[in-house]
C-alpha positions as CSV (number, residue, x, y, z in Angstrom):
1,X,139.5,112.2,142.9
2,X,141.8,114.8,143.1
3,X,139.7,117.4,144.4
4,X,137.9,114.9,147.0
5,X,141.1,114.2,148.6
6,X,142.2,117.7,148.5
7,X,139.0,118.3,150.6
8,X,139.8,115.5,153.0
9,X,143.2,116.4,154.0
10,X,142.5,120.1,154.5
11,X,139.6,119.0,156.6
12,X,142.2,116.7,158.4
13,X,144.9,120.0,158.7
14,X,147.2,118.9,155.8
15,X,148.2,122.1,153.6
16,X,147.3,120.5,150.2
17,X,148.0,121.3,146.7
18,X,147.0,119.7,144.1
19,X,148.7,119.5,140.2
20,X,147.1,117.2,137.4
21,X,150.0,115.8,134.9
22,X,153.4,114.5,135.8
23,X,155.6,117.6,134.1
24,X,154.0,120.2,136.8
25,X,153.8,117.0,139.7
26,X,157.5,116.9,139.1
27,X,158.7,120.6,138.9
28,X,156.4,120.9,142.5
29,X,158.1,118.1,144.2
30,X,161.6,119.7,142.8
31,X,160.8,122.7,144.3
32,X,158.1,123.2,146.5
33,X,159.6,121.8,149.7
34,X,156.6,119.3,150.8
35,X,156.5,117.2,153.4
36,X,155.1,114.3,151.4
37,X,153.5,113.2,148.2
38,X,150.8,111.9,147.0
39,X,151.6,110.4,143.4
40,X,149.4,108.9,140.8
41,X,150.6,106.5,138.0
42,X,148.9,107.5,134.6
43,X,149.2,110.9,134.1
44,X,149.5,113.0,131.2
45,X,152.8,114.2,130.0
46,X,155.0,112.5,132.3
47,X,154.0,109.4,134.2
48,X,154.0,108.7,137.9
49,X,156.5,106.4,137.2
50,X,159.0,108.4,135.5
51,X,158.5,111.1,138.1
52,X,159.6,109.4,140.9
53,X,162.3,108.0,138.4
54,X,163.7,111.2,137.9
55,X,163.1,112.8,141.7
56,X,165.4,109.7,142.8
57,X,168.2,110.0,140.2
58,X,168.2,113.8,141.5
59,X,168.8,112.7,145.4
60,X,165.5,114.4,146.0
61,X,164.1,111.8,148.7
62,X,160.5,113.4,149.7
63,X,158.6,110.7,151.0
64,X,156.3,109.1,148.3
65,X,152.9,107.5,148.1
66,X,151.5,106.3,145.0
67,X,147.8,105.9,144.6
68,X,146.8,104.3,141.5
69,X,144.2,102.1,139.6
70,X,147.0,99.9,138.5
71,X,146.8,97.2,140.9
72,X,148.7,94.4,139.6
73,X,151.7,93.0,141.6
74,X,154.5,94.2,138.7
75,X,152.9,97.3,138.4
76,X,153.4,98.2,142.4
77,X,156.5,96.6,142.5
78,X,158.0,98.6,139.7
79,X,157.0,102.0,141.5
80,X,158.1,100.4,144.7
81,X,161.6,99.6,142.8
82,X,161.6,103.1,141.5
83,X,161.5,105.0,144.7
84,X,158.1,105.2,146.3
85,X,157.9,104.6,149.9
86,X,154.4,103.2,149.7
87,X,152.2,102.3,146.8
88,X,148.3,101.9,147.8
89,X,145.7,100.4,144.8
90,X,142.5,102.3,144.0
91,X,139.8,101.8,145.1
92,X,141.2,102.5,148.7
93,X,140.2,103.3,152.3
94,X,140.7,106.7,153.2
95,X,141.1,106.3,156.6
96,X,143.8,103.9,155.5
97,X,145.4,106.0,153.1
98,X,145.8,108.4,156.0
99,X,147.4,106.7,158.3
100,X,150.2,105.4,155.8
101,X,150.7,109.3,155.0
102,X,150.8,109.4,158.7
103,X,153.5,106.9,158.9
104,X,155.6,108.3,156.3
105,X,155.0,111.8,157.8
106,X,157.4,109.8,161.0
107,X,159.6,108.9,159.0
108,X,160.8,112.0,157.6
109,X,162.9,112.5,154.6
110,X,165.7,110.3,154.6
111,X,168.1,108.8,151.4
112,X,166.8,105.9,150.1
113,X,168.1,104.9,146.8
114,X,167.1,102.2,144.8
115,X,170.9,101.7,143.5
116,X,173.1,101.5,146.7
117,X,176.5,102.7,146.7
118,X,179.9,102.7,147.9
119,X,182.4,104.6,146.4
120,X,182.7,103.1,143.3
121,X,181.1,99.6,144.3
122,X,177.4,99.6,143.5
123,X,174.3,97.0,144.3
124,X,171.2,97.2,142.4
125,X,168.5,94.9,144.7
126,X,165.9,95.0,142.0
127,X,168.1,94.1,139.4
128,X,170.3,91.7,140.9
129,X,173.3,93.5,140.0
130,X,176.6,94.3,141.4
131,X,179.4,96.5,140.3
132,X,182.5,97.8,140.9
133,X,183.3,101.1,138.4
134,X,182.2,99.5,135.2
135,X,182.8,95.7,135.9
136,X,180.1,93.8,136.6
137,X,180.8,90.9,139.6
138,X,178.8,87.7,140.0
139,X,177.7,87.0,143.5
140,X,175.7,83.9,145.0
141,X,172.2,84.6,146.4
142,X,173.9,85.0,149.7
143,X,176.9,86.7,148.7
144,X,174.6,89.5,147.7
145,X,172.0,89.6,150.3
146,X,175.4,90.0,152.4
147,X,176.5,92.6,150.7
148,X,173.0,94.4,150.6
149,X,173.3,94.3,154.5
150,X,176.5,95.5,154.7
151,X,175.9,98.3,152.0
152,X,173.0,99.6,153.8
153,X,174.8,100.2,156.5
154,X,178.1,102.0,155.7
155,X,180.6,102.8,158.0
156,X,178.8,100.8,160.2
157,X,180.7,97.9,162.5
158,X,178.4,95.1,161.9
159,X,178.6,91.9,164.7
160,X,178.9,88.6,163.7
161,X,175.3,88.0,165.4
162,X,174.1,90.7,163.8
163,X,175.1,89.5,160.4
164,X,173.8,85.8,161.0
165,X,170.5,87.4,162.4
166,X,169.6,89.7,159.0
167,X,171.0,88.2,156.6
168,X,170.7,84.0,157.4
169,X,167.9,84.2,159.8
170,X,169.6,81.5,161.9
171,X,169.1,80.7,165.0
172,X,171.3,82.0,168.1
173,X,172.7,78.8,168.5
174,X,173.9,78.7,164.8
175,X,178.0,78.8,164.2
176,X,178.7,82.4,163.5
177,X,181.8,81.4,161.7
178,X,179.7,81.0,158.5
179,X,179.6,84.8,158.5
180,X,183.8,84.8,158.5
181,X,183.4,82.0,156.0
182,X,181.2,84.7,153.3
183,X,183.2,87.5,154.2
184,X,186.1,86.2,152.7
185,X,184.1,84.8,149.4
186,X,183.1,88.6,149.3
187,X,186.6,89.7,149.0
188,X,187.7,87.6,146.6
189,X,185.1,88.8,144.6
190,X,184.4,92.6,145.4
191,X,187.5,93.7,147.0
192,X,190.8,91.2,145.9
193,X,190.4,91.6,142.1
194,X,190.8,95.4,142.2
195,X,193.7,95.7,144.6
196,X,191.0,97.3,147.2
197,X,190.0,96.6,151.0
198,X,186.5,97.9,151.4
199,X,184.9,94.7,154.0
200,X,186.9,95.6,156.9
201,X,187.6,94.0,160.2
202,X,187.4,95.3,163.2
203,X,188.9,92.9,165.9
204,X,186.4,92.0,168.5
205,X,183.6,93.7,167.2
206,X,182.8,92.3,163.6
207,X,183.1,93.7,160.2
208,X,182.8,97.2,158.4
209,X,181.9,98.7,155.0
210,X,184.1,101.4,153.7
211,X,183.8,103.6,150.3
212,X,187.7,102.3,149.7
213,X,189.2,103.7,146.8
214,X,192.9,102.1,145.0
215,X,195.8,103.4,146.7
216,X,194.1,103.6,149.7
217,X,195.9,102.2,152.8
């Protein structure tokens, strides 16, 4: 299988090369500056699994495609959890595996952890998780898909409509001040407890996420 799409993608003008257990997979993706990777699940000595694991936990964000026999829903969701970008289930279309190397190719390497984080405040969306430092904070379902939103864009003045939009899905006509209403249940909860300010408002134009630390004015 290896070799056969090897073949294929050098036909296609890819520079390909090709390792066949997870120890050498992951010392090429450390090092070897590629533009993508192709990733299978069981392999000997280190699985797919654990190698996009560790290439994650090391801030190493090469794009990611898992191709495996392994097709049940847990089993793509876990290496979707873990870091892959895409995860395609053997046996597979080559003209389809293509293009979705083609789409991460546009993509580009970019951070995408699975653990989110600001400053000390982290969000674990597979999990279900939130903390700040060590302490671990209990959030409604959408007290946390909030905070996902607003943790995924950091530094970032979020509107009111744009809030209502991603994270309720409402319609335009919906009040926006349920948005004002959350933010303030997320500071009681993430912010308030630990002397800190980190959901910020900026007047007029909606709401910001900052990495604030205690002290901090």
């Amino acid at each position: 299988m290896a070799a056969a799409l090897s073949r294929g993608l050098t036909a296609d003008g890819f520079a390909v090369d090709v390792v066949h257990d997870g120890k050498s997979g992951l010392e090429s993706a450390r090092f070897g500056e590629y533009d993508a990777v192709i990733l299978d699940v069981m392999l000997p000595g280190l699985s797919g699994y654990e190698v996009i694991r560790r290439l994650r936990a090391e801030d190493n964000w090469v794009p990611v495609l898992m191709l495996s026999a392994k097709d049940g829903e847990y089993d793509q969701s876990d290496g979707l959890d873990l870091g892959a970008d895409d995860y395609l289930t053997k046996p597979f279309s080559y003209v389809v595996l293509l293009a979705r190397l083609r789409a991460l190719l546009r993509r580009g390497v970019r951070a995408r952890p699975a653990v989110l984080a600001v400053g000390d405040l982290s969000l674990d969306p597979a999990a279900q998780r939130v903390r700040r430092g060590d302490v671990e904070i209990s959030l409604s379902t959408r007290e946390f898909t909030l905070l996902e939103y607003l943790m995924r864009h950091p530094d970032q003045v979020l509107s009111k409509v744009e809030l209502l939009d991603h994270v309720w899905g409402a319609p335009v006509d919906t009040d926006v001040n349920v948005v004002e209403v959350y933010i303030g249940y997320l500071r009681k909860k993430i912010d308030h407890p630990f002397g800190r300010r980190s959901v910020r408002t900026v007047r007029g134009a909606g709401y910001r996420l900052v990495p604030d630390q205690p002290g901090q004015p």
